[in-house]
N, C-alpha and C positions, 0 to 999 in steps of 0.2 A: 797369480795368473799362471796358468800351466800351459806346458811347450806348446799344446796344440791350438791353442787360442791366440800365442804368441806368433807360432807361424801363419794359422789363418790370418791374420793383424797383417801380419809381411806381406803373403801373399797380394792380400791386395792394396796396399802401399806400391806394390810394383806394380798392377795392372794399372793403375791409379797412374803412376808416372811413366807407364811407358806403352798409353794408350797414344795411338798414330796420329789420333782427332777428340776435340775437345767433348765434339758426340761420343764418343766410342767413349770416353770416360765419365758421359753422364751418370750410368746404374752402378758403375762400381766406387763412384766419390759417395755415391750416397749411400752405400752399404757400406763405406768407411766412414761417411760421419756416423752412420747410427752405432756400428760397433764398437768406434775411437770413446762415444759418449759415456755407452754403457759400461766401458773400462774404466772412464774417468772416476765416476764415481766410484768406484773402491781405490785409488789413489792417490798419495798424498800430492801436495801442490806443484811440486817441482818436477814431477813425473808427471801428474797432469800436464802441464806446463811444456813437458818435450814432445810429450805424445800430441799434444793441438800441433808443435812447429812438423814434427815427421807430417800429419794431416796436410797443413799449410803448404809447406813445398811438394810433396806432393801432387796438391793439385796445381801450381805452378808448374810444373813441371810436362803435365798431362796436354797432349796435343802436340801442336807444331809449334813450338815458342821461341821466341830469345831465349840466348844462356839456359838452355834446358840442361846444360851440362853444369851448369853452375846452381841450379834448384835442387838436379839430383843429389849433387854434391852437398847441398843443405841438408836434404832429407836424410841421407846415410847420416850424415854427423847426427844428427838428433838422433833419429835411430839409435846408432852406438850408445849413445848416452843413456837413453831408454832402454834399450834391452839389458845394457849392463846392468843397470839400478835393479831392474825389474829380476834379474839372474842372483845380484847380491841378496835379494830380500828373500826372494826361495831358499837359499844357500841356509840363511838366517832364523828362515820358518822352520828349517827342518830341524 
């Protein structure tokens, strides 16, 4: 996956989490399911597997919610874990 696909991914992982209203996050979850999906499949399972939880919390996250601090805080750790893998394996390609 290359950086700009990586950061469009980000990008809206945070519109995603830090929409004001569960409305205001309805067009950009759904432009992160379709995108998250279309990654999936060029991914092995375990990466698949991070990239659904970043999804996940995510959209937990999105709106006015409980522990919105505590969703974010899901979503970066997957993240992390995600981008790392995803940074080692370019590293690896090249």
């Amino acid at each position: 996956m290359d950086k700009n696909k990586l950061k469009k991914l980000r990008d809206l992982v945070d519109t995603v989490m830090y929409s004001a209203t569960k409305k205001d996050a309805k067009k950009p979850i759904e432009r992160l399911e379709f995108m998250s999906m279309n990654i999936m499949r060029d991914l092995d399972s375990y990466l698949s597997e991070k990239l659904g939880e970043v999804v996940s919390y995510a959209k937990e996250a999105s709106g006015q919610v409980e522990n919105k601090g505590h969703w974010i805080s899901c979503a970066e750790n997957s993240w992390y874990i995600f981008e790392s893998r995803v940074q080692k394996q370019q590293i690896n390609d090249n």
